[in-house]
C-alpha positions as CSV (number, residue, x, y, z in Angstrom):
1,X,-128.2,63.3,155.3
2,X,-124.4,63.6,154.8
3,X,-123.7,61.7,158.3
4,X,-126.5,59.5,159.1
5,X,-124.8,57.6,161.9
6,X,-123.0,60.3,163.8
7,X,-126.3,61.7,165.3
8,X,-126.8,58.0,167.1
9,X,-125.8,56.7,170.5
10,X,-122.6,55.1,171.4
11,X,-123.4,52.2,174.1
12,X,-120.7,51.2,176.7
13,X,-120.5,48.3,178.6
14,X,-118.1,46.5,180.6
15,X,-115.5,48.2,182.9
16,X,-115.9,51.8,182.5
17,X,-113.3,53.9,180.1
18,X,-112.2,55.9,183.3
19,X,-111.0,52.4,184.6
20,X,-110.1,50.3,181.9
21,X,-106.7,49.5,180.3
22,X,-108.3,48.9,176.9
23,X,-111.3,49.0,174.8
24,X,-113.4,47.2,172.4
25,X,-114.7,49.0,169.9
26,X,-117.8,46.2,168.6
27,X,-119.2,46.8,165.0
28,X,-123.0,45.1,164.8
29,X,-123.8,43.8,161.8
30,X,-127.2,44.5,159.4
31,X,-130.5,44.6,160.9
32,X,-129.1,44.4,164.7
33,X,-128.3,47.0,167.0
34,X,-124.9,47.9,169.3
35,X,-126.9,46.1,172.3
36,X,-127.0,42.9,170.8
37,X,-123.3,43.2,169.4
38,X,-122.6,44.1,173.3
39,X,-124.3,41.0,174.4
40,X,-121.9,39.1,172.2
41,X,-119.2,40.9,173.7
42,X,-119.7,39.2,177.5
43,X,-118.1,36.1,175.7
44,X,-115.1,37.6,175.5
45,X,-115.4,40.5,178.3
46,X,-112.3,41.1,180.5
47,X,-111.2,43.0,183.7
48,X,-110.2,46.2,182.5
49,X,-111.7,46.1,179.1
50,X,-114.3,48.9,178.5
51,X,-116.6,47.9,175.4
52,X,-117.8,50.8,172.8
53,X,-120.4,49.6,170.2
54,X,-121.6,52.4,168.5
55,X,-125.0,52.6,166.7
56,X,-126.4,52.5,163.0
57,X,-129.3,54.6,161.9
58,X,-132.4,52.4,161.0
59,X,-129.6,49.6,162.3
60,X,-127.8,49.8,158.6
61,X,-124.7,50.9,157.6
62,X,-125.0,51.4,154.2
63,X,-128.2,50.3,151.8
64,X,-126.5,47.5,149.5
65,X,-123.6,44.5,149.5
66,X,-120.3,45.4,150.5
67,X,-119.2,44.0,147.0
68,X,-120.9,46.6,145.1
69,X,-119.5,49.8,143.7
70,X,-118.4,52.1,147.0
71,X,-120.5,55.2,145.7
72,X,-123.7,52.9,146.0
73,X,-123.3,52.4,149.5
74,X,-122.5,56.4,150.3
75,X,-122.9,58.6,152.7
76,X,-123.8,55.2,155.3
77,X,-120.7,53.6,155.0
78,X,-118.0,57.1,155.2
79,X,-120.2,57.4,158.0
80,X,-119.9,54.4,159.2
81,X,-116.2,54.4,159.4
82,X,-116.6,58.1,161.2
83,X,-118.6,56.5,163.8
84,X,-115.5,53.7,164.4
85,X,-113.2,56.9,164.6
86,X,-115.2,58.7,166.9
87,X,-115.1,55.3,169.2
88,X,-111.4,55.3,168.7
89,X,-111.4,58.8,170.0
90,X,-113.5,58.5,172.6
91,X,-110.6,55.4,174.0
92,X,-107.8,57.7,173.3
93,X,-109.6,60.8,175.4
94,X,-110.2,58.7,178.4
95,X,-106.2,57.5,178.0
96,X,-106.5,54.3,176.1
97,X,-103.6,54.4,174.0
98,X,-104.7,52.8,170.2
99,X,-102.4,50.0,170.7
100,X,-105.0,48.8,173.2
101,X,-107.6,49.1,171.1
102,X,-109.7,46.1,169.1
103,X,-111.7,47.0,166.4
104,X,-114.1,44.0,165.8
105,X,-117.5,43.3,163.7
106,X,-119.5,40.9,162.4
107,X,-121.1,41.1,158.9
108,X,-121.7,43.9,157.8
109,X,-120.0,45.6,160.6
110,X,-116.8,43.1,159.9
111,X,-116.8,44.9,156.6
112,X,-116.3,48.6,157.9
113,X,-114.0,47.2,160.8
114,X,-111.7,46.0,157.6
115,X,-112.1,49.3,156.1
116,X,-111.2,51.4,158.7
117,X,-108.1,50.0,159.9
118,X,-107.1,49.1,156.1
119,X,-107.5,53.7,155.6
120,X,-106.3,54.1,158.7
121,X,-103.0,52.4,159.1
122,X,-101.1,52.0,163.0
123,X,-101.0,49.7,165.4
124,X,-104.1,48.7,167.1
125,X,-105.1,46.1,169.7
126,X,-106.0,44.1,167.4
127,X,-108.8,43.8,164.0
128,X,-111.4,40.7,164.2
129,X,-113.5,40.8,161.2
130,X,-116.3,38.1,161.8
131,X,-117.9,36.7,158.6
132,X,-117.0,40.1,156.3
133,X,-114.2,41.6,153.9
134,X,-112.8,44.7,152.5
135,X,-115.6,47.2,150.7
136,X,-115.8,47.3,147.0
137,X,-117.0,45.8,143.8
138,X,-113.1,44.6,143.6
139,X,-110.2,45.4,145.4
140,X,-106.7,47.0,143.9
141,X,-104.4,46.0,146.7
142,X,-102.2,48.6,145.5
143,X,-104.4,51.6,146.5
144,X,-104.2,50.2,150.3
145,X,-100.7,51.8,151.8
146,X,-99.0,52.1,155.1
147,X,-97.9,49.9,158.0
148,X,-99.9,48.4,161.3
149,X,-97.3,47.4,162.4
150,X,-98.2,44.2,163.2
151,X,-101.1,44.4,164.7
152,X,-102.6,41.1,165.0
153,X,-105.6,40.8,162.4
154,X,-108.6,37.7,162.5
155,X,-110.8,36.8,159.5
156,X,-112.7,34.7,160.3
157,X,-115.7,33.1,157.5
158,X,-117.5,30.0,156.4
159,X,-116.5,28.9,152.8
160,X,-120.2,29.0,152.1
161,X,-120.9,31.8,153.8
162,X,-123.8,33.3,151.3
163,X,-123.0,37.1,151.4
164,X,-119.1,37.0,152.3
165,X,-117.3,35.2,148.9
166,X,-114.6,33.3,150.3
167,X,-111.8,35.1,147.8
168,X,-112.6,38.8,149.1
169,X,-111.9,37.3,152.5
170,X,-108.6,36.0,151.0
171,X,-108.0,39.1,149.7
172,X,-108.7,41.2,152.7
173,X,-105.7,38.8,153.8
174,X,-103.4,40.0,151.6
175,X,-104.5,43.5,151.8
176,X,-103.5,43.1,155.9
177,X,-100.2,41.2,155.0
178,X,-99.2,43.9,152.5
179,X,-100.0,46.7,155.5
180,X,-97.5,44.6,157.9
181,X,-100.4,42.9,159.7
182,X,-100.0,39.5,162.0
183,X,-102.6,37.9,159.7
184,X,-104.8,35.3,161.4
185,X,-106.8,33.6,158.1
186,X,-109.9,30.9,159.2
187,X,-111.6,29.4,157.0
188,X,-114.7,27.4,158.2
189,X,-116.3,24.3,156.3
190,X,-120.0,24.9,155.9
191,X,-120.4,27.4,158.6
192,X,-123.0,29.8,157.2
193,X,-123.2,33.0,157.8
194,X,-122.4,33.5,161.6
195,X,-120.0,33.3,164.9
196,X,-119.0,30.0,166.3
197,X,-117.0,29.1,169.1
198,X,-113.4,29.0,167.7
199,X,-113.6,32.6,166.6
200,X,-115.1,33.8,170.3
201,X,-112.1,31.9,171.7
202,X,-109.6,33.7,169.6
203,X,-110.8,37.1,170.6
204,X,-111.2,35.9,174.3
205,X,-107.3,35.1,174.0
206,X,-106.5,38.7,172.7
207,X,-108.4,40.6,174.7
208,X,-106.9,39.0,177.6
209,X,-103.6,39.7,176.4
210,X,-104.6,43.6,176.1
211,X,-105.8,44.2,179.2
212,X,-102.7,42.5,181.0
């Protein structure tokens, strides 16, 4: 199957896209599902902010690590980034303008949130990529181009992290700086691999500052 993910549901929460002034777009991560990534999403849930969390088949993105070779982990993860644009689409049909628009995931989902805004350079609400990094074995900054025109960009990871090494994050840092990002770097000692409190508050603060 060339698309595996497009045939899956998109799951909404939160104030409905007919109402809201801007949208969340929520990336899950390996092995969970949009629900549970939605769940996460209360933490940080706003008046006027419509969450879109759309779904993996068999709740995978693509079948290996992000760090190896991108024809590996094709068609799941062009898909992947399909399904993202499709959410992005879906905003800008109901009248949510991209510039109110975060892209945000955790894990493996972090990875394809990178990705997508990294191919797809403008100015979005805002990138949050929990615990996850630019795809590829290794990563030619040059081949990344464009401007986002500073749209504010979070990376958040442990330093011990044991899938997400903590130079791709750095990397993924310059990448954003290069592409005229507002580069937010967090580095967390001894973490693992997972969400704390910190990051929730960071995306708290931006979402609030989308919606008003």
């Amino acid at each position: 199957m060339s698309d595996p993910h497009q045939s899956q549901q998109l799951v909404t929460a939160g104030t409905a896209l007919s109402e809201a002034s801007a949208a969340a777009v929520l990336v899950h991560g390996r092995g969970a599902t949009a629900r549970s990534i939605v769940q996460m999403g209360a933490e940080f849930q706003q008046d006027g902010l419509a969450l879109l969390a759309p779904q993996a088949a068999r709740n995978t993105w693509y079948p290996n690590s992000f760090l190896s070779p991108v024809e590996q982990n094709e068609p799941g993860r062009s898909s992947g980034l399909q399904a993202i644009e499709d959410a992005v689409t879906k905003a800008a049909e109901a009248g949510i303008p991209t510039d109110h628009v975060l892209i945000l995931g955790f894990s493996q989902g972090a990875c394809l949130a990178s990705e997508f805004v990294a191919r797809n350079p403008q100015r979005y609400g805002g990138l949050v990529a929990l615990s996850g990094g630019l795809i590829g074995e290794s990563i030619d900054e040059s081949e990344y181009e464009g401007d986002i025109e500073e749209t504010p960009v979070f990376l958040g990871c442990s330093n011990v992290d044991p899938h997400i090494p903590e130079e791709r994050v750095h990397v993924t840092a310059s990448v954003f700086e290069r592409l005229n990002g507002d580069v937010e770097e967090r580095i967390y000692e001894g973490m693992g691999h997972g969400v704390n409190e910190d990051e929730l508050a960071y995306v708290s603060s931006l979402t609030a500052g989308l919606v008003n």
